[in-house]
N, CA, C and O atoms as a GROMACS GRO file, in nm:
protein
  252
    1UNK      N    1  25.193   4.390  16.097
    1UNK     CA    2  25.087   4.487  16.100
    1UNK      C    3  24.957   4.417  16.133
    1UNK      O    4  24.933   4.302  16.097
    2UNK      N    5  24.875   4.490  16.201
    2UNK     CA    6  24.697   4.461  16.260
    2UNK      C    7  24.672   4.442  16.100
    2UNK      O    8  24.712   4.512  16.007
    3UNK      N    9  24.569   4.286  16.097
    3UNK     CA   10  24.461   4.333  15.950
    3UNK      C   11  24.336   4.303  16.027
    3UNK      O   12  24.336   4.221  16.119
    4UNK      N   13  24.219   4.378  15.984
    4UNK     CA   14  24.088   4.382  16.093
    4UNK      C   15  24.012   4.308  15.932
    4UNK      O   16  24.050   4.313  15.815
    5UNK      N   17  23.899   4.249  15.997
    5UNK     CA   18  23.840   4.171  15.906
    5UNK      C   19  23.870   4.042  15.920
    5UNK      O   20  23.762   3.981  15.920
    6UNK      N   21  23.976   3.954  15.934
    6UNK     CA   22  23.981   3.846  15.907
    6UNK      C   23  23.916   3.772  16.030
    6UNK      O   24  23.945   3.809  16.143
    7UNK      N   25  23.814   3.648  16.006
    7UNK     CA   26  23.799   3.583  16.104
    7UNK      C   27  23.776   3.428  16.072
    7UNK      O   28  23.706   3.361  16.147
    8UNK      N   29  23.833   3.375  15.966
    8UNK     CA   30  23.821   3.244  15.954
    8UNK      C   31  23.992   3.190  15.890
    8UNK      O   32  24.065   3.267  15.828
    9UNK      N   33  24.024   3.057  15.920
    9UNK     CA   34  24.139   3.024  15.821
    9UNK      C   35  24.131   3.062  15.692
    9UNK      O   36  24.236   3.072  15.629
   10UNK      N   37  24.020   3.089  15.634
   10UNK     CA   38  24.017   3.099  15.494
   10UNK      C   39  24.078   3.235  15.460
   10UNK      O   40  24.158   3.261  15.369
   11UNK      N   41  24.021   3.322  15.557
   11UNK     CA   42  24.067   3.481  15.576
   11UNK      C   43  24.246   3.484  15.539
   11UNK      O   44  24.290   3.537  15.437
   12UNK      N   45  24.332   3.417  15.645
   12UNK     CA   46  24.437   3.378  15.647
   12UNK      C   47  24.486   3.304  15.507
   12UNK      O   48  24.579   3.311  15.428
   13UNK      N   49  24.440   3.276  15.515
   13UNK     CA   50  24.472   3.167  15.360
   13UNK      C   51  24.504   3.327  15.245
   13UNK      O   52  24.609   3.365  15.194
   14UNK      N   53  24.381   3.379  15.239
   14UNK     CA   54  24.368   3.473  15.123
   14UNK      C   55  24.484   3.630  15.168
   14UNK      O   56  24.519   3.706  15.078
   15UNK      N   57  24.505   3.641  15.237
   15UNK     CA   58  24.590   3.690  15.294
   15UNK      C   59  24.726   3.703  15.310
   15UNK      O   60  24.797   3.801  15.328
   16UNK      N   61  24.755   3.548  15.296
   16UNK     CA   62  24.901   3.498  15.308
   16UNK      C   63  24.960   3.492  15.168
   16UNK      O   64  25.075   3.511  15.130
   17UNK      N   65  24.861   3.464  15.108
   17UNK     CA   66  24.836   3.422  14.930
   17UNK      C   67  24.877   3.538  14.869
   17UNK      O   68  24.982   3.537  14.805
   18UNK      N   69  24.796   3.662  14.883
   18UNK     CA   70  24.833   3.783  14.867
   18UNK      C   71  24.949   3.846  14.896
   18UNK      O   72  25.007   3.904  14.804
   19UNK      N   73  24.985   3.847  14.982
   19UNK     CA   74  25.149   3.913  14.998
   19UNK      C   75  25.258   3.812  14.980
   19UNK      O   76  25.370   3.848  14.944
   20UNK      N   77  25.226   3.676  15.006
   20UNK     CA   78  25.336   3.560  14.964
   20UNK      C   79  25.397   3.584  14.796
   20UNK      O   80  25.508   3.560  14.749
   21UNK      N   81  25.222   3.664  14.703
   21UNK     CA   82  25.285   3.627  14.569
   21UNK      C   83  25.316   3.767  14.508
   21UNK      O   84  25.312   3.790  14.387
   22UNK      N   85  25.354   3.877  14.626
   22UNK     CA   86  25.450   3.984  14.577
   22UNK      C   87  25.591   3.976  14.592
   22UNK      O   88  25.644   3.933  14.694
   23UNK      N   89  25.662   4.022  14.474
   23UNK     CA   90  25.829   4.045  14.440
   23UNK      C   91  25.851   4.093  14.556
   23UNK      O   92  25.774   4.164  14.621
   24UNK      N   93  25.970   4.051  14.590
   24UNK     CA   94  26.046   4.067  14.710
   24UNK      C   95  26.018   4.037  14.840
   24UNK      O   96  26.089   4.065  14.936
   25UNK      N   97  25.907   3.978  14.841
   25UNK     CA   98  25.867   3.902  15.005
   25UNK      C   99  25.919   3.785  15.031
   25UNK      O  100  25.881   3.687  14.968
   26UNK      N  101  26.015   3.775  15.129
   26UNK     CA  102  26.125   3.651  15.168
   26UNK      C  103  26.004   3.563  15.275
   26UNK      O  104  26.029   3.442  15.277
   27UNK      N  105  25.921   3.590  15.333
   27UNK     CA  106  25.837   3.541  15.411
   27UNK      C  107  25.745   3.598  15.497
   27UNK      O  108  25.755   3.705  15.557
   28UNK      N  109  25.653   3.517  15.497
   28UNK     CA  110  25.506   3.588  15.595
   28UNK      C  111  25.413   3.484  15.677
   28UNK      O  112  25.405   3.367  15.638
   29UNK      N  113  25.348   3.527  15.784
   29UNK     CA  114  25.357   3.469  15.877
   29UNK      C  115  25.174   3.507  15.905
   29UNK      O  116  25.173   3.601  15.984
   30UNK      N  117  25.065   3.477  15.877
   30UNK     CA  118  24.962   3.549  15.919
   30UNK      C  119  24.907   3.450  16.063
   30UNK      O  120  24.897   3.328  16.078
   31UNK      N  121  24.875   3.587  16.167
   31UNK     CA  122  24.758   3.483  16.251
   31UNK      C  123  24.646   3.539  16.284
   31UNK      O  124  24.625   3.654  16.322
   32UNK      N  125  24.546   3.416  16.262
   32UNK     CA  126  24.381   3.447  16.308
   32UNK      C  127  24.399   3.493  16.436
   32UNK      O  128  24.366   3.611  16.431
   33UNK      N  129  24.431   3.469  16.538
   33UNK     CA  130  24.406   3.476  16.664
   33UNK      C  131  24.497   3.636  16.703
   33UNK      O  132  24.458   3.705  16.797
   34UNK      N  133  24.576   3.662  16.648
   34UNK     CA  134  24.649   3.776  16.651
   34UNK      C  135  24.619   3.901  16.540
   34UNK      O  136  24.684   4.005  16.537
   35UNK      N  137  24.506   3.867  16.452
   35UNK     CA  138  24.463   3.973  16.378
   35UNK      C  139  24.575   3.997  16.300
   35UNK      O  140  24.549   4.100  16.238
   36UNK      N  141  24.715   3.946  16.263
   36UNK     CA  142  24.814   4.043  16.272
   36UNK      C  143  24.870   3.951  16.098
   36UNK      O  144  24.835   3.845  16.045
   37UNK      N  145  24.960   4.050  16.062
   37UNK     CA  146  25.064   3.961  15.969
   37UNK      C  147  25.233   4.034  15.944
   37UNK      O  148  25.265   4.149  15.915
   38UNK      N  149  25.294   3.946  15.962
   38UNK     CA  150  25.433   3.973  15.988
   38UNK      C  151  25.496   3.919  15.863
   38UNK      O  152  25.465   3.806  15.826
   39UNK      N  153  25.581   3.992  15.794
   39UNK     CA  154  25.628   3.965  15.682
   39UNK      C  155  25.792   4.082  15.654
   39UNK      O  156  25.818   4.199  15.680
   40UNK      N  157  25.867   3.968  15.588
   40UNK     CA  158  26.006   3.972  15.615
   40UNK      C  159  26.019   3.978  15.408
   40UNK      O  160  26.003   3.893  15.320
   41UNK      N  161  26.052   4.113  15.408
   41UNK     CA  162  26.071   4.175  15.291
   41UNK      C  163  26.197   4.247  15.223
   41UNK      O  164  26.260   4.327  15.290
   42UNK      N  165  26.235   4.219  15.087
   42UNK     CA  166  26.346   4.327  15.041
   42UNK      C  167  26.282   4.458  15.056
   42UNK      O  168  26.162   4.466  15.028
   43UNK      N  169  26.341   4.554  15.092
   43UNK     CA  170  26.283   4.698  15.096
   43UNK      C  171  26.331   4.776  14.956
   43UNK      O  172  26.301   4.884  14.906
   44UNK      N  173  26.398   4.695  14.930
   44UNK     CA  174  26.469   4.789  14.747
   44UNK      C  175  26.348   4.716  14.648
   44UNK      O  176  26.312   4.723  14.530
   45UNK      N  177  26.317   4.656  14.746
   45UNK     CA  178  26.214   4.589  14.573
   45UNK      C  179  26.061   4.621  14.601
   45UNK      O  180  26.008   4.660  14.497
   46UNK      N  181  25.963   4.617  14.721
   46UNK     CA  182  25.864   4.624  14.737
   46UNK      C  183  25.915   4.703  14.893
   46UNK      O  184  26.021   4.713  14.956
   47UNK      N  185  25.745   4.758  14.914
   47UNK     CA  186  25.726   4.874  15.030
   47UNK      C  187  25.592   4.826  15.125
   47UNK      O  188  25.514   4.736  15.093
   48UNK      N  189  25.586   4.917  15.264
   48UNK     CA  190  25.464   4.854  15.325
   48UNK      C  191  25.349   4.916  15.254
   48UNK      O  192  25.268   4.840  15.202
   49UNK      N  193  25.334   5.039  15.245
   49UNK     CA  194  25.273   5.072  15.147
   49UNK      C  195  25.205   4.957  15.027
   49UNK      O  196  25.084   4.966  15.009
   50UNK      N  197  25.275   4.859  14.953
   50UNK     CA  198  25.254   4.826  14.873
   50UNK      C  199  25.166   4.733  14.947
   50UNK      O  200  25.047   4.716  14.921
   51UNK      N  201  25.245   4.663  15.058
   51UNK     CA  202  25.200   4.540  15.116
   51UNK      C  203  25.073   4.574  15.175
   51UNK      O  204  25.028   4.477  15.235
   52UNK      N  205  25.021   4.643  15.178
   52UNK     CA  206  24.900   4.696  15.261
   52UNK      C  207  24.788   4.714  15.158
   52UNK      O  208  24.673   4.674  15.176
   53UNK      N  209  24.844   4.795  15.022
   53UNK     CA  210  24.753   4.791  14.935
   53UNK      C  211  24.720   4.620  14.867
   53UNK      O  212  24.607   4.587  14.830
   54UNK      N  213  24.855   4.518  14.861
   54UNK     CA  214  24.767   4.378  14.858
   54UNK      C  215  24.699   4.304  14.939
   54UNK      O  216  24.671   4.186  14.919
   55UNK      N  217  24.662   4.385  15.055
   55UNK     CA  218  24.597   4.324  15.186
   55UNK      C  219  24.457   4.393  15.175
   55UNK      O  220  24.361   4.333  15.222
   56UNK      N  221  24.438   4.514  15.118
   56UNK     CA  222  24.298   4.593  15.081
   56UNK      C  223  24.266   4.527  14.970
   56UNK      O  224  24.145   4.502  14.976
   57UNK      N  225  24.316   4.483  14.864
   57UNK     CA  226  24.278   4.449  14.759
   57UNK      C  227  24.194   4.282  14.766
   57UNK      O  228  24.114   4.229  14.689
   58UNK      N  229  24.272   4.224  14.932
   58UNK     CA  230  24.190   4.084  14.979
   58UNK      C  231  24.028   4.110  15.001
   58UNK      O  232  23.933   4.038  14.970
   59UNK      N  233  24.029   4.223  15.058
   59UNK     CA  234  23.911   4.298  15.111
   59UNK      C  235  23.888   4.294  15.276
   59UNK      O  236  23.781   4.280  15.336
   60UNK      N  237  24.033   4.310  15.334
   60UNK     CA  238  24.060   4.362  15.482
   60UNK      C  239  24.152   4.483  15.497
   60UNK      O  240  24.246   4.520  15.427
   61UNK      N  241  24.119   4.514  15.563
   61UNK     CA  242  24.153   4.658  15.619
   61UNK      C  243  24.334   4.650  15.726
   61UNK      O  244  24.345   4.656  15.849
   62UNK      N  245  24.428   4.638  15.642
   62UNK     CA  246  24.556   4.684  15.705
   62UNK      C  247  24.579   4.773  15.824
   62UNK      O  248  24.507   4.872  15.804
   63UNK      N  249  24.634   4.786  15.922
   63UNK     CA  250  24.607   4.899  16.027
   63UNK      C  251  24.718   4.917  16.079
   63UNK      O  252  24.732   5.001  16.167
   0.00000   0.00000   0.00000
């Protein structure tokens, strides 16, 4: 998914941090240059929904 807001590694950092340390995320992948973050999840345990609300809660905007 697009996250708008991020524009430094640090962005990324806080980002990756955030959805890395929700239940059921097998892996995630964020890039500065791609705005974007890709993440490889159990779907019985956590939702995008969820994953989006720990990406608002960084203080960037999921899209």
């Amino acid at each position: 998914m697009k996250v708008e807001g991020m524009s430094c590694g640090h962005c990324v950092m806080r980002v990756k941090k955030a959805i890395e340390g929700m239940q059921g995320v097998k892996k995630v992948d964020v890039s500065l240059e791609n705005k974007q973050a890709v993440v490889e999840f159990d779907e019985g345990t956590t939702s995008v929904e969820k994953i989006k609300a720990a990406i608002k809660e960084t203080g960037y905007e999921p899209v």
